[in-house]
C-alpha positions as CSV (number, residue, x, y, z in Angstrom):
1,X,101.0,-79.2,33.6
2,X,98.1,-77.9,35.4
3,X,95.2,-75.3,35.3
4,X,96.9,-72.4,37.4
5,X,100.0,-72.6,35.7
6,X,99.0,-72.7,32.2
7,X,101.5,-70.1,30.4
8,X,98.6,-68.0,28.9
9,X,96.2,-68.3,31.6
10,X,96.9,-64.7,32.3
11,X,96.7,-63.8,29.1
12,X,93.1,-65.7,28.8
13,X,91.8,-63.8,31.8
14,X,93.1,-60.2,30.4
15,X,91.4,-61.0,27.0
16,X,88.1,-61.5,29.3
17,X,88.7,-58.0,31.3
18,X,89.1,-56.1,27.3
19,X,86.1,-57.9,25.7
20,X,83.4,-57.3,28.3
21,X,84.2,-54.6,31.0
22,X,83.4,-53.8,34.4
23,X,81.2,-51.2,33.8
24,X,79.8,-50.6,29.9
25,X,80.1,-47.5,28.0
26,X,78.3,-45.8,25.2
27,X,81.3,-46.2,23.3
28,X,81.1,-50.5,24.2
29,X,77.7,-50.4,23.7
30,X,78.1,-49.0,19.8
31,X,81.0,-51.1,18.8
32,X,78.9,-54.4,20.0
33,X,74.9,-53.1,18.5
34,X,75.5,-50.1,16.5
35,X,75.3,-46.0,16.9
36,X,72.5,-44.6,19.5
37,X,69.3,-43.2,18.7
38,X,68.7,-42.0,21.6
39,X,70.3,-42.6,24.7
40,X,71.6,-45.8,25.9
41,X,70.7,-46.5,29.8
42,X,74.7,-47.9,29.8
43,X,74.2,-48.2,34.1
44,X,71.6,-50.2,33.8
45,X,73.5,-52.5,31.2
46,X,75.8,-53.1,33.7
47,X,74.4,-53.4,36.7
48,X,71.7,-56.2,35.0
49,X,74.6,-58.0,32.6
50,X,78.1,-56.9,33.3
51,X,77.6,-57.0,37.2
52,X,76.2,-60.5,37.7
53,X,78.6,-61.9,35.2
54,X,81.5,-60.7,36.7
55,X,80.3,-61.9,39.9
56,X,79.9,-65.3,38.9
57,X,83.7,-64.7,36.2
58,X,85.8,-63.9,39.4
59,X,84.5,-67.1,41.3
60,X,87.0,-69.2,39.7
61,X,86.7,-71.5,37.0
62,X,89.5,-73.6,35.3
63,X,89.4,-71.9,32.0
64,X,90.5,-75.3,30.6
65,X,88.3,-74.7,27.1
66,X,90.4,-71.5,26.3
67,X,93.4,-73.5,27.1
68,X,92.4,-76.4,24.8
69,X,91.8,-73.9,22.3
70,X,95.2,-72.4,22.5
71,X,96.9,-75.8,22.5
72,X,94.9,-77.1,19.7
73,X,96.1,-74.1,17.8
74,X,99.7,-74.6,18.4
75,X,99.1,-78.3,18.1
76,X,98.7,-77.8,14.4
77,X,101.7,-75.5,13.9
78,X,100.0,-71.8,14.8
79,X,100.9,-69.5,17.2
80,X,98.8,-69.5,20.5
81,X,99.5,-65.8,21.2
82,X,97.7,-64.7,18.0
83,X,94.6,-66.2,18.6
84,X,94.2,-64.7,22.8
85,X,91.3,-62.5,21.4
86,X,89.1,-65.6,20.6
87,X,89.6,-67.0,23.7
88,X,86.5,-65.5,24.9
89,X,84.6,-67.4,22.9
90,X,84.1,-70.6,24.6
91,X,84.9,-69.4,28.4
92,X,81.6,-66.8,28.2
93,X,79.5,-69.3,26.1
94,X,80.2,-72.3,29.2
95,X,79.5,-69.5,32.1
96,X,76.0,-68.7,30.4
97,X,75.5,-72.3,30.5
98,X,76.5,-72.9,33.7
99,X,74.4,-69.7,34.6
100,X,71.5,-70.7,32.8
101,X,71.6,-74.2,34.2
102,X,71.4,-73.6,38.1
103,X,68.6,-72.0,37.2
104,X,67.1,-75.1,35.9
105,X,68.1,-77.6,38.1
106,X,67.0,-75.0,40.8
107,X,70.4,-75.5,42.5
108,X,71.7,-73.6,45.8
109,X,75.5,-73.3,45.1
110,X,77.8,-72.5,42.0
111,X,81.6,-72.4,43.0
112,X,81.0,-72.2,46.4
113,X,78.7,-68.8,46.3
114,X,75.2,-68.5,46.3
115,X,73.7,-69.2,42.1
116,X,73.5,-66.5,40.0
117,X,69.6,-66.3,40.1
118,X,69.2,-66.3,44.1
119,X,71.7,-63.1,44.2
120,X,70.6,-60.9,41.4
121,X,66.7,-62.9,40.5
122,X,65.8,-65.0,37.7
123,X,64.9,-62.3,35.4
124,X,68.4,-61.1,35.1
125,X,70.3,-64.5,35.7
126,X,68.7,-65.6,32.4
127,X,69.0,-62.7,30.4
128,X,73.0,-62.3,31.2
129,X,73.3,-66.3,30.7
130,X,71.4,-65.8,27.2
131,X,73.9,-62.8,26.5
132,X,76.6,-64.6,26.5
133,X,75.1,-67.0,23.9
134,X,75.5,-64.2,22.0
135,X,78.5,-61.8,22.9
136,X,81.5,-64.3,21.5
137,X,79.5,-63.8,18.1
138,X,81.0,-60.5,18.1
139,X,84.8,-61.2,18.7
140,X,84.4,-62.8,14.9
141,X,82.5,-60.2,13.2
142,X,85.1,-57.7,14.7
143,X,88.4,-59.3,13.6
144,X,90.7,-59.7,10.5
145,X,89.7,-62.5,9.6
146,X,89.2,-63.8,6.0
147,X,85.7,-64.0,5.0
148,X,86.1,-68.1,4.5
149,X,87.7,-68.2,8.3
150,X,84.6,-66.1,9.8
151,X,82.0,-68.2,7.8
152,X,83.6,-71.2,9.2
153,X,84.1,-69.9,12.7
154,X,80.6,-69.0,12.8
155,X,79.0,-72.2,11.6
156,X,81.4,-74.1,14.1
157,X,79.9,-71.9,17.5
158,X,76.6,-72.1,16.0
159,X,76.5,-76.1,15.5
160,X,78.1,-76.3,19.2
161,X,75.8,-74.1,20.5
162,X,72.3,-76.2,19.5
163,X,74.0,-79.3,20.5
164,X,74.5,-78.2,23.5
165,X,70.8,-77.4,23.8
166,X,69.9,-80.7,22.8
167,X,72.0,-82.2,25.1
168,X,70.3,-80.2,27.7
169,X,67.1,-81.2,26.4
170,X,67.9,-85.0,26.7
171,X,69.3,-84.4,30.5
172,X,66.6,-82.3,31.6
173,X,64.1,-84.8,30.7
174,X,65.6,-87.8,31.8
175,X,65.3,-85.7,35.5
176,X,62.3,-83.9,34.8
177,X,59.7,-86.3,36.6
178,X,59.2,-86.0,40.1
179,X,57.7,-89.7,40.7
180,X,53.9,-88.2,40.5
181,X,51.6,-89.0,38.4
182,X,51.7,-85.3,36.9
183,X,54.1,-85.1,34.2
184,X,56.0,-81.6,34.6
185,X,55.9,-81.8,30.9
186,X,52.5,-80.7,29.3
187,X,51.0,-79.2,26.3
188,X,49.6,-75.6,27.7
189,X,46.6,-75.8,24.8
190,X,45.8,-78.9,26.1
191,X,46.0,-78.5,29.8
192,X,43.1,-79.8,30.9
193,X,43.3,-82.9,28.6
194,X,43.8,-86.1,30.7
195,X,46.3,-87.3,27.8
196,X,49.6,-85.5,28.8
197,X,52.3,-84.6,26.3
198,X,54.7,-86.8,27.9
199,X,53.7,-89.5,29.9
200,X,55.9,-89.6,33.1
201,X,59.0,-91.1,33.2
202,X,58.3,-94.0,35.4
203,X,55.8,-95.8,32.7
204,X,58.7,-95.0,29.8
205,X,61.8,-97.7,28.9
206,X,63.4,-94.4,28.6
207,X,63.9,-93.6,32.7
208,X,66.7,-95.9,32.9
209,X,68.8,-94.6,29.6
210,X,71.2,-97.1,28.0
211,X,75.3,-96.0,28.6
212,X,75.4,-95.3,24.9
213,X,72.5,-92.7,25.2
214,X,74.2,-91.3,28.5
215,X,77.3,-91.0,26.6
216,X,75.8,-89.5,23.6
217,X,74.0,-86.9,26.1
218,X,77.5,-86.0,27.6
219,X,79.0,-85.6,24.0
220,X,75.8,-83.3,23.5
221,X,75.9,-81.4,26.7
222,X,79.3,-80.9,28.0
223,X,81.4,-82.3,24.8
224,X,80.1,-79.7,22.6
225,X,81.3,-76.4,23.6
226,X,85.3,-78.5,24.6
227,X,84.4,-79.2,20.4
228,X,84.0,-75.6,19.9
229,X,87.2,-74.7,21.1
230,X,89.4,-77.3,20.0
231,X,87.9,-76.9,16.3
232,X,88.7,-72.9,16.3
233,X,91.9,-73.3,18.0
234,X,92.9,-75.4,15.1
235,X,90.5,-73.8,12.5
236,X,92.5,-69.9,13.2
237,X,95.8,-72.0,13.5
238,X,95.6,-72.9,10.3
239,X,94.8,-76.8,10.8
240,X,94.0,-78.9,7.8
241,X,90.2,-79.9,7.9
242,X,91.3,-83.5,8.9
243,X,93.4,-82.0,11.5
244,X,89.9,-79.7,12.6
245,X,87.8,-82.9,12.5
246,X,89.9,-84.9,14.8
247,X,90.3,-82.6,17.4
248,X,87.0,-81.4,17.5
249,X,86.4,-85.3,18.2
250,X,89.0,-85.7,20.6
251,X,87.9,-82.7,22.7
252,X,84.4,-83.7,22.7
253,X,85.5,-87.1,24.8
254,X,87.4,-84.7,26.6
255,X,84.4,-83.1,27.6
256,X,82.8,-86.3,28.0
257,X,84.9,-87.2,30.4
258,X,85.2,-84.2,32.6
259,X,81.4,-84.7,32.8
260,X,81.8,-88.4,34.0
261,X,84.3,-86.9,36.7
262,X,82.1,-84.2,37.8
263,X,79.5,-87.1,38.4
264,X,81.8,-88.9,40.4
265,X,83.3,-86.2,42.8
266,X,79.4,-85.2,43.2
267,X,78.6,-88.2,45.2
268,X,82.4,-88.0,46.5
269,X,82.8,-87.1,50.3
270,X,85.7,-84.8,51.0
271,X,86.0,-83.0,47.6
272,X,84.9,-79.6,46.8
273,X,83.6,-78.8,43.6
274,X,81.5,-75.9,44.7
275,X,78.3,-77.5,45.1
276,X,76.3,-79.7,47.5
277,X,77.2,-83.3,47.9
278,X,74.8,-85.3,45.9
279,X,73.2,-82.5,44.0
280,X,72.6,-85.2,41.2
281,X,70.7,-87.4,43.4
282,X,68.8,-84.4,44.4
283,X,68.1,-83.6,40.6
284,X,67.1,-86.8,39.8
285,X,70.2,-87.1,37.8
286,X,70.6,-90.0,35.2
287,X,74.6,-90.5,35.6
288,X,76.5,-92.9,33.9
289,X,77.5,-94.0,38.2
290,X,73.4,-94.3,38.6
291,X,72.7,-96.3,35.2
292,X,74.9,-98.8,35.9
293,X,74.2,-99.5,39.5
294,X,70.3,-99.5,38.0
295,X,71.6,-102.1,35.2
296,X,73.8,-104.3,38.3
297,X,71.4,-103.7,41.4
298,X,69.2,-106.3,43.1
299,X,65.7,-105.4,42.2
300,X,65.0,-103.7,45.4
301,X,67.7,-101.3,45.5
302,X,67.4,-100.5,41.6
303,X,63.5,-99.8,43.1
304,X,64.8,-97.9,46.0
305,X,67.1,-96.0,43.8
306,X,64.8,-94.8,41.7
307,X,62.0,-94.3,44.5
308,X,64.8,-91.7,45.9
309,X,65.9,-90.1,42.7
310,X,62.3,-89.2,42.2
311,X,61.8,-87.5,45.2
312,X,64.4,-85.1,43.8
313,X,64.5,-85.0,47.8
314,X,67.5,-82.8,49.6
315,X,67.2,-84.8,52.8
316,X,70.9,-86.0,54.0
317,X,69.4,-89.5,54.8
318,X,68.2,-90.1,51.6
319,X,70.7,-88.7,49.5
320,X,73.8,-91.1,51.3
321,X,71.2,-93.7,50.8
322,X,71.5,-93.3,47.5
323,X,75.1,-93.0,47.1
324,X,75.6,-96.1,49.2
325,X,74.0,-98.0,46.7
326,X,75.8,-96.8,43.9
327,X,79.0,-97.5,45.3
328,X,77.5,-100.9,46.7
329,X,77.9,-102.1,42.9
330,X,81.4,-100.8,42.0
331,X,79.8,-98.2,40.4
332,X,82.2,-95.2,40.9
333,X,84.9,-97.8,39.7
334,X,83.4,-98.3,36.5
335,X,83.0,-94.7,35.5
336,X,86.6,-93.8,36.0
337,X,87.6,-96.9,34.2
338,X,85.1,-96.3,31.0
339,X,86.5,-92.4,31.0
340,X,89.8,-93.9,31.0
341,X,89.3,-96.4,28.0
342,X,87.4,-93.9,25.9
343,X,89.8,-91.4,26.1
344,X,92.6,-93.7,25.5
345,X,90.5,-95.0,22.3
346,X,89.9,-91.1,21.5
347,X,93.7,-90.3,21.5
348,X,94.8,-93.2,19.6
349,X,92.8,-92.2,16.6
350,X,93.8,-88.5,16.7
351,X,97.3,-89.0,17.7
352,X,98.4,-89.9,14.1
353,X,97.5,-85.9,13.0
354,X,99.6,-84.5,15.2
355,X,102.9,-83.5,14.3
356,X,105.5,-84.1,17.5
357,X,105.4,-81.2,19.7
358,X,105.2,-79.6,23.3
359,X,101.7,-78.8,22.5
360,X,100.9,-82.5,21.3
361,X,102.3,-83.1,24.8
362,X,100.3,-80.8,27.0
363,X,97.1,-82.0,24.9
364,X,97.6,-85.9,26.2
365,X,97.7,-84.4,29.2
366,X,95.4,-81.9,30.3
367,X,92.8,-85.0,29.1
368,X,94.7,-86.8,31.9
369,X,93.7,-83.8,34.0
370,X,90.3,-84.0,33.2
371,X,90.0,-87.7,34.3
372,X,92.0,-87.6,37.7
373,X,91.0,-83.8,38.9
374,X,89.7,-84.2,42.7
375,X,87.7,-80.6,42.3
């Protein structure tokens, strides 16, 4: 098994193509918002939401949360081809994130292009990533779907969504400080107060977060929308709440763990993941790799590391600096081995929900997938 050769991947990007076209009509523009007043400027819809996201949609991507979704749901006994329509749902909410986060972490490269925001400008990079918060919302109100199933549907995206906000909120934080003793955080009303509304990171216990609270951020951040789709995958397959619960949980570690991969090819020489090597060093990035070469270093180079990650610095020299002592302290090694033994530990309690199936199958192992992809 593997991303390109998914059986519905095809189906997954044709379900994309029908719910938000190339170029937006009147008639798209009423089904999603209601009839026209007036008149609906549908070319400059396009050109600011349905332009730049197709730009960044035809880049790639390894649609592995719609496939999770459609495994899920024929994990519990549906039928995966039924539920194609709500694929949508978690592959445009992730690409608004993804938009919405280069902008940021101020980052050069997405999927080896130019970021959204650098191409078509801030103004309309965050206004398409925020409409695709929203869009997906519509692919429920529009279907056949009982009542009970919508209300549940929407109170699954919804809870997903916010986490992943606050997960956001917790990473952008830990990376926020710049190693000055201006805070980038302040209160506006208070701007010229000399009491800041966060004091910087390097006078808090909280710059070097613990491996639970990195872990907890991941589960947050990048375990939340995998939870969205694993949930309404088995929520519109007609999965019994226990079955829902489990592998919501189970896909959030699967997120979890791609994360702690994406970490580890980021500092990785000879990989391509579409964006600069050591992009997290340059952010300031508190990786589970970086905690624990903090927790095992010498004091010097846990000062030195630091020092470096809060020059959010993009000099080649500093960055392999960096990533030479993180992998000084086995550091790489231990990530891979803590993805391993959660997921493991994830699997063994959801296993038991399952009935035996090709689907139960495929699910083992596209969280395999996620723990030894090299891109």
């Amino acid at each position: 098994m593997n991303f390109e050769s998914y059986k519905h991947r095809d189906d997954v990007e044709k379900a994309l193509e029908e719910f938000l076209p190339e170029n937006i009509t009147v008639d798209w523009v009423e089904r999603a918002v209601g009839k026209t007043v007036w008149k609906q400027d549908v070319h400059a819809i396009t050109k600011a939401i349905s332009e730049p996201v197709w730009d960044f949609l035809t880049r790639g991507g390894k649609r592995w949360r719609p496939m999770l979704m459609l495994i899920c749901c024929e994990a519990v006994g549906g039928n995966p081809k039924s539920i194609l329509q709500f694929t949508v749902i978690p592959e445009l909410i992730h690409n608004g994130t993804l938009i919405v986060d280069d902008i940021e972490d101020n980052s050069d490269l997405r999927r080896g292009k130019p970021v959204l925001h650098k191409i078509f400008g801030v103004d309309i990079a965050v206004n398409a990533g925020n409409t695709l918060y929203l869009l997906p919302f519509i692919a429920i109100r529009d279907s056949n779907l009982p009542d009970k199933t919508k209300a549940a549907a929407y109170e699954i995206i919804s809870t997903q969504l916010l986490k992943c906000h606050l997960g956001q909120a917790i990473d952008i934080y830990w990376h926020s400080n710049k190693g000055s003793s201006t805070p980038q955080f302040r209160d506006e009303r208070n701007a010229q107060s000399s009491s800041p509304r966060f004091a910087p990171l390097s006078t808090l216990d909280t710059a070097i977060p613990t491996e639970e609270e990195y872990l907890q951020m991941c589960a947050n951040k990048s375990g939340s929308l995998a939870c969205m789709a694993a949930k309404l995958g088995a929520l519109l397959g007609g999965g019994s709440e226990r079955q829902v619960e489990m592998l919501g949980q189970f896909a959030e570690t699967a997120g979890v763990v791609f994360q702690i991969q994406d970490d580890i090819l980021n500092i990785a020489e000879n990989t391509s993941i579409g964006k600069e090597l050591g992009d997290d060093i340059n952010e300031g990035k508190r990786t589970l790799l970086v905690i624990h070469a903090l927790n095992a270093a010498t004091a010097a180079d846990k000062k030195r590391l630091l020092e470096i990650l809060n020059m959010h610095t993009k000099e080649e020299e500093l960055l392999t600096e960096a990533i030479e002592i993180i992998k000084k302290y086995g550091s790489i090694e231990y990530a891979k081995k803590t993805a391993a033994q959660i997921t493991e530990k994830s699997w063994k309690e959801t296993e038991p929900v399952l009935p035996e199936s090709e689907a139960k199958i495929q699910l083992k192992e596209l969280a395999q997938l996620l723990i030894n992809r090299s891109v």
